[in-house]
PyMOL CGO cylinders between C-alpha atoms (Angstrom):
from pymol import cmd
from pymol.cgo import CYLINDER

trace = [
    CYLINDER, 14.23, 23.39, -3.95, 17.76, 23.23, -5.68, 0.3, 1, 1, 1, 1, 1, 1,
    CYLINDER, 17.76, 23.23, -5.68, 19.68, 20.94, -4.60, 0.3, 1, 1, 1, 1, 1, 1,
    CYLINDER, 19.68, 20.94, -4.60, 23.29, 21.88, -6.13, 0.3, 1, 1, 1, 1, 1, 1,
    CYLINDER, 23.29, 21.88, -6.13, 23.76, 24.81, -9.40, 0.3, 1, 1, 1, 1, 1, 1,
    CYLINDER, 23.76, 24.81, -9.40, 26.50, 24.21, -11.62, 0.3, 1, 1, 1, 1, 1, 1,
    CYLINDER, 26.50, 24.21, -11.62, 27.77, 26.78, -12.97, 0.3, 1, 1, 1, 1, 1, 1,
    CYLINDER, 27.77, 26.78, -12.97, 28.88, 25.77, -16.23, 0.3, 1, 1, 1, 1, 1, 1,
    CYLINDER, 28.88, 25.77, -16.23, 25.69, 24.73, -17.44, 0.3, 1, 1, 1, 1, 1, 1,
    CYLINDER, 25.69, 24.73, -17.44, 23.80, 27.72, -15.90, 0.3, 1, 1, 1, 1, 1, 1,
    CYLINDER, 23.80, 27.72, -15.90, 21.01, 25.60, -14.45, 0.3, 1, 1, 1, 1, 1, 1,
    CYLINDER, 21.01, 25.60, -14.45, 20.50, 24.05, -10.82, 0.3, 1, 1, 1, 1, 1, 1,
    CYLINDER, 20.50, 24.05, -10.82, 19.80, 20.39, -10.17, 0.3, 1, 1, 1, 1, 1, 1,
    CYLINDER, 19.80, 20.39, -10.17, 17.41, 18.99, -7.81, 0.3, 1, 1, 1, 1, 1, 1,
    CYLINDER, 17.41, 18.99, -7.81, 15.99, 15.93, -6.61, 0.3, 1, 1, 1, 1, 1, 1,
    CYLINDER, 15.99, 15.93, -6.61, 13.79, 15.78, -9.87, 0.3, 1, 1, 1, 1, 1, 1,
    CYLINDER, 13.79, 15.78, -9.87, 15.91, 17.49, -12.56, 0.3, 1, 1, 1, 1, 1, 1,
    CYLINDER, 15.91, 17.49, -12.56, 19.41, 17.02, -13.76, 0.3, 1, 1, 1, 1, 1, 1,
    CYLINDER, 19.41, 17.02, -13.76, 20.44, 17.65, -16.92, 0.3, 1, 1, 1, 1, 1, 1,
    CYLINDER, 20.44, 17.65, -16.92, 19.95, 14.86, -19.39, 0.3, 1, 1, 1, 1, 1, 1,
    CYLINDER, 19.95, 14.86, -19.39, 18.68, 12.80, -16.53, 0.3, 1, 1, 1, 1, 1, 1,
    CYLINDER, 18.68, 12.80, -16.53, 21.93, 12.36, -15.73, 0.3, 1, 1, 1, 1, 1, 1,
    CYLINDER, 21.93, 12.36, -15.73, 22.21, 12.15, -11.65, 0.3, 1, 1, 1, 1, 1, 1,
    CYLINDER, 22.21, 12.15, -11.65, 18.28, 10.09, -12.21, 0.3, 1, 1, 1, 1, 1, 1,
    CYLINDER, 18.28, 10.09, -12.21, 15.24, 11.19, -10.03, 0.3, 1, 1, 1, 1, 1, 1,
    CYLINDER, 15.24, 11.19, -10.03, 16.47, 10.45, -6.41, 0.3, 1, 1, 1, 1, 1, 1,
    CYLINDER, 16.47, 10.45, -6.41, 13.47, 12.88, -5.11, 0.3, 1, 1, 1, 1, 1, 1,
    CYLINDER, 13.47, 12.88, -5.11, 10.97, 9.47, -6.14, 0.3, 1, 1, 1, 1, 1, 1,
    CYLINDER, 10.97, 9.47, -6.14, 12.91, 7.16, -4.10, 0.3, 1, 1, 1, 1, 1, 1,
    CYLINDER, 12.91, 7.16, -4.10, 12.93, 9.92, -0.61, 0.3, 1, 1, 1, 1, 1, 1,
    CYLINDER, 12.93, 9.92, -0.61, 9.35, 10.52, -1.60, 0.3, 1, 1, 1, 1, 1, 1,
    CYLINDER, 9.35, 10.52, -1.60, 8.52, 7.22, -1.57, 0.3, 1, 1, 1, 1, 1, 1,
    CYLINDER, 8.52, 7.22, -1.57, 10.70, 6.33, 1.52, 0.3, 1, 1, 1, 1, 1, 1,
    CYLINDER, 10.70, 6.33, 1.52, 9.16, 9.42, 3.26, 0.3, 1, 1, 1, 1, 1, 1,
    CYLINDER, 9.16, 9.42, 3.26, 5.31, 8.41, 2.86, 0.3, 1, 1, 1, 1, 1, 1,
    CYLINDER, 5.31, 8.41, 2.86, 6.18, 4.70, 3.53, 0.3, 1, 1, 1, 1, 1, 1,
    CYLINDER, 6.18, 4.70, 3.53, 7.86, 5.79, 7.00, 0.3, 1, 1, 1, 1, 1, 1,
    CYLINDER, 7.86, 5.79, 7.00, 4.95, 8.11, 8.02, 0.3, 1, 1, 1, 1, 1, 1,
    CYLINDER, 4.95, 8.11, 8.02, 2.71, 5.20, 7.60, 0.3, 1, 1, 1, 1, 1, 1,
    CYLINDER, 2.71, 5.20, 7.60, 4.86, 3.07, 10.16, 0.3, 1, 1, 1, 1, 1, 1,
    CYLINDER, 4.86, 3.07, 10.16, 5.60, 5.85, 12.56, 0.3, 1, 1, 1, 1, 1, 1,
    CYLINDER, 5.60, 5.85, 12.56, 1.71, 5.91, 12.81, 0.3, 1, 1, 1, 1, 1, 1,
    CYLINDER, 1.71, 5.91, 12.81, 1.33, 2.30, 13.45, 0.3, 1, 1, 1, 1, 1, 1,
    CYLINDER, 1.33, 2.30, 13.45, 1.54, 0.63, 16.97, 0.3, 1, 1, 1, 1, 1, 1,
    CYLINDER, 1.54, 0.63, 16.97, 3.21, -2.45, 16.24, 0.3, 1, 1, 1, 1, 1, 1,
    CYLINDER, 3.21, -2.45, 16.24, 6.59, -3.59, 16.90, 0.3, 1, 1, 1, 1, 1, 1,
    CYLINDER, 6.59, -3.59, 16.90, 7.20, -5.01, 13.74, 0.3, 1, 1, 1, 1, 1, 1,
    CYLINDER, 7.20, -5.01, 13.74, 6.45, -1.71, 12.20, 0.3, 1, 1, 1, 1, 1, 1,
    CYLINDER, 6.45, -1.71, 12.20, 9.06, 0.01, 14.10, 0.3, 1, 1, 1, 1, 1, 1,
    CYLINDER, 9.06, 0.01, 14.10, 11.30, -2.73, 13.23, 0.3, 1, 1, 1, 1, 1, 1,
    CYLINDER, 11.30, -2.73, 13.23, 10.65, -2.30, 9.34, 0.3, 1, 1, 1, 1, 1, 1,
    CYLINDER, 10.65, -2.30, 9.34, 10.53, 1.58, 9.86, 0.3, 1, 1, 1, 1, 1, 1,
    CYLINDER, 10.53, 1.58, 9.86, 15.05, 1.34, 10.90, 0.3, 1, 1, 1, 1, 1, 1,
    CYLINDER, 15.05, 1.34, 10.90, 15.27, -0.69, 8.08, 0.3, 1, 1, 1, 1, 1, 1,
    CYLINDER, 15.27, -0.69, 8.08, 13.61, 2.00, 5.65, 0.3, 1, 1, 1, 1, 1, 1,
    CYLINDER, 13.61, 2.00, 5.65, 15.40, 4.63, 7.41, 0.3, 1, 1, 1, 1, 1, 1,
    CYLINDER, 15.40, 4.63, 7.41, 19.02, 2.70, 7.19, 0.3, 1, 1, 1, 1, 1, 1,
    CYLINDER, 19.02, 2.70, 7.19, 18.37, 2.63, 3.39, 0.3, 1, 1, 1, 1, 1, 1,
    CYLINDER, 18.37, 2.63, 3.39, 17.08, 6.14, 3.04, 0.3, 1, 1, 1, 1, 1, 1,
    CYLINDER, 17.08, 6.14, 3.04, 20.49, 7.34, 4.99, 0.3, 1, 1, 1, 1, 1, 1,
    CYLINDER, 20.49, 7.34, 4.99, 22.60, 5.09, 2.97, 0.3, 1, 1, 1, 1, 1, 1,
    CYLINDER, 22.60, 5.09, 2.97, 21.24, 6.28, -0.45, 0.3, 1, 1, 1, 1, 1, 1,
    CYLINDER, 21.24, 6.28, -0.45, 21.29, 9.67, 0.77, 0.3, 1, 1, 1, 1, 1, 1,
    CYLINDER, 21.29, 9.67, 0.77, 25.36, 9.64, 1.31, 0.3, 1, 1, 1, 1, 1, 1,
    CYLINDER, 25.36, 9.64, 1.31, 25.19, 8.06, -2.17, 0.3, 1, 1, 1, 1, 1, 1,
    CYLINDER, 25.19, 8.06, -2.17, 22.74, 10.90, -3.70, 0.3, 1, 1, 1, 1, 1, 1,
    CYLINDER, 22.74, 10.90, -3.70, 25.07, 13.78, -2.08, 0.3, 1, 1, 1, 1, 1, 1,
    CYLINDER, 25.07, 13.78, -2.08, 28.42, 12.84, -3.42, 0.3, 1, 1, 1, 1, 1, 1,
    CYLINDER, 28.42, 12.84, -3.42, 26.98, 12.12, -6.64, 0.3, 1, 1, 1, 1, 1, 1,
    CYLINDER, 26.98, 12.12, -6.64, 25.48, 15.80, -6.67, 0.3, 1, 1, 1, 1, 1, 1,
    CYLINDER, 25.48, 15.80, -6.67, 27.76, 18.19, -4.95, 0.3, 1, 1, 1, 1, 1, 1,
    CYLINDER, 27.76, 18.19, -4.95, 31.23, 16.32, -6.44, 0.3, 1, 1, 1, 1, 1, 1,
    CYLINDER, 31.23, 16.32, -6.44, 33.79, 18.07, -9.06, 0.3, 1, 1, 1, 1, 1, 1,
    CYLINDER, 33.79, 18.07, -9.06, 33.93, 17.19, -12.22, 0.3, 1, 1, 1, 1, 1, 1,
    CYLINDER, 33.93, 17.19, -12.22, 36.29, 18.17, -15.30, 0.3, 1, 1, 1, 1, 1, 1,
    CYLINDER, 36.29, 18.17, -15.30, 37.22, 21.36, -13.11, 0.3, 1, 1, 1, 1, 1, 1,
    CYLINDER, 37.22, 21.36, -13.11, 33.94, 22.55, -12.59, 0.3, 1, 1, 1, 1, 1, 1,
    CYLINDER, 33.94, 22.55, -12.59, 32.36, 22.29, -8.45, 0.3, 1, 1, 1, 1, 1, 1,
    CYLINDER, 32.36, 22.29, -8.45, 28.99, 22.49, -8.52, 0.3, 1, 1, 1, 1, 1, 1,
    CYLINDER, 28.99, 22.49, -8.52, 28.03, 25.09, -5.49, 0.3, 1, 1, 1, 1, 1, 1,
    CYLINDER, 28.03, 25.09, -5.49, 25.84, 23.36, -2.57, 0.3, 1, 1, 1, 1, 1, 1,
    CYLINDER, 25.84, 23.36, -2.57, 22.40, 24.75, -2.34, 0.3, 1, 1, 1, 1, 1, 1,
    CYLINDER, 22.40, 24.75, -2.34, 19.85, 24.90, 0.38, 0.3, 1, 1, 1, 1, 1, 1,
    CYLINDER, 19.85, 24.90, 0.38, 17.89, 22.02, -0.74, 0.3, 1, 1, 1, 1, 1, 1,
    CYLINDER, 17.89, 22.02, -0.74, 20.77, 19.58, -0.22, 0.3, 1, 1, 1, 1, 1, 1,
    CYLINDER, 20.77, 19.58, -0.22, 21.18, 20.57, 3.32, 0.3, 1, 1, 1, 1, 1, 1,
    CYLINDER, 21.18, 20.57, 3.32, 17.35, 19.93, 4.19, 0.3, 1, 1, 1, 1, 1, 1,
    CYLINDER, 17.35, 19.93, 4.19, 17.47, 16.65, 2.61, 0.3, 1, 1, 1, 1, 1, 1,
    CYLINDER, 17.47, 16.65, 2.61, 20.27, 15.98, 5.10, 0.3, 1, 1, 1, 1, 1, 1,
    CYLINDER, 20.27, 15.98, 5.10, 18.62, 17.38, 8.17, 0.3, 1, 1, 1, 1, 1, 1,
    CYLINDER, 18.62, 17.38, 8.17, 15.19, 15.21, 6.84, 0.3, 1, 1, 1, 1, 1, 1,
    CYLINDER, 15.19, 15.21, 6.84, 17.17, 11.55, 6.36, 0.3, 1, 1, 1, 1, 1, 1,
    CYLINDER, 17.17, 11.55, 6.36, 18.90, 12.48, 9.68, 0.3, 1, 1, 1, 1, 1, 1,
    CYLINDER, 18.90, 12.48, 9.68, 15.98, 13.44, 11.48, 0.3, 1, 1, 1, 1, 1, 1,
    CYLINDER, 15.98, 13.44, 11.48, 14.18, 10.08, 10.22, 0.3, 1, 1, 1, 1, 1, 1,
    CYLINDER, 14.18, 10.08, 10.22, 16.95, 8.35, 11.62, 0.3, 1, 1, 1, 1, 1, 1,
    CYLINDER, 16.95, 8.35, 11.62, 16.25, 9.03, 14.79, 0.3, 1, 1, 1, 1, 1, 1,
    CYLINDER, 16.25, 9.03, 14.79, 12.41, 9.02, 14.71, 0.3, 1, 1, 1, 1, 1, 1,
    CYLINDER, 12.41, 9.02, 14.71, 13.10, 4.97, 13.66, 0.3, 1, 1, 1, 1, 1, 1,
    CYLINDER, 13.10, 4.97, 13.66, 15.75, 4.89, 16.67, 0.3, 1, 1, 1, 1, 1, 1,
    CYLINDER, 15.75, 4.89, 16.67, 13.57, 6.13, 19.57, 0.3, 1, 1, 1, 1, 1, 1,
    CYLINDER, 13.57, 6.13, 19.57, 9.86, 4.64, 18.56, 0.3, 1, 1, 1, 1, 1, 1,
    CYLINDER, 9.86, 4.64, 18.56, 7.32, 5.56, 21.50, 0.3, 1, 1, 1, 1, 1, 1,
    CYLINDER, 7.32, 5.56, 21.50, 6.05, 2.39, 21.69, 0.3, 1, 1, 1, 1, 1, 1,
    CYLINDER, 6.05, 2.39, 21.69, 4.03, 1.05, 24.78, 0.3, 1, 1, 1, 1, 1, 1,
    CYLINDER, 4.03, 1.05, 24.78, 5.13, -2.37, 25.64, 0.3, 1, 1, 1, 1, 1, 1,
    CYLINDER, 5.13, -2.37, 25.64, 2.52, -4.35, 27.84, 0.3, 1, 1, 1, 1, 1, 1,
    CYLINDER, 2.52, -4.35, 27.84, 3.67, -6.11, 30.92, 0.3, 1, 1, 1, 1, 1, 1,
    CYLINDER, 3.67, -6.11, 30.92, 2.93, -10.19, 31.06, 0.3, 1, 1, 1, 1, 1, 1,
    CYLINDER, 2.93, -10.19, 31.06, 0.61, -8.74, 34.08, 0.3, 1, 1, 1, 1, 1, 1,
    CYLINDER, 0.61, -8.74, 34.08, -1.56, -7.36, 31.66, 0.3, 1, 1, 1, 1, 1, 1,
    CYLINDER, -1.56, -7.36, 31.66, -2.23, -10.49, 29.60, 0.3, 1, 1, 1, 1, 1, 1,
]
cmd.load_cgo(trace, "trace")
């Protein structure tokens, strides 16, 4: 999906494309965050869950990085905010609080 068009070049950008390479590949690093952070949702260990906020911290941080750097002016021209950029919001957000609110089971010393 298209994350920003601009219209001086005619084309629209997404997570994958940019002209030149310009703006890099920022779709590899979500991917990657995404598949890492199913794999400790999944897990039942507190550690993972730990790990998971961290992952989830980063992928929020680089996302505020990834959406100035594609929806900002530039010599005049504002590129025009597309769909794609508002799911990847909605995703990093949602991911945030997936890591925030684990459902973990924590066993009492009773049960030791």
């Amino acid at each position: 999906m298209p994350w920003a068009y601009y219209a001086d070049l005619h084309k629209s950008f997404t997570g994958f494309f940019s002209e030149k390479n310009t703006y890099g590949k920022p779709g590899i690093f979500f991917s990657f965050i995404a598949v890492i952070s199913v794999v400790l949702i999944f897990l039942d260990k507190v550690w993972a869950k730990r790990i998971h906020i961290l992952f989830a911290a980063l992928n929020l941080g680089y996302l505020i990085k990834t959406f100035i750097l594609f929806t900002s002016c530039y010599n005049g021209y504002c590129p025009e905010k597309q769909f794609g950029i508002y799911l990847l919001i909605i995703g990093c957000l949602l991911m945030m609080i997936v890591a925030l609110f684990p459902d973990i089971k924590l066993m009492d010393e009773k049960e030791q």
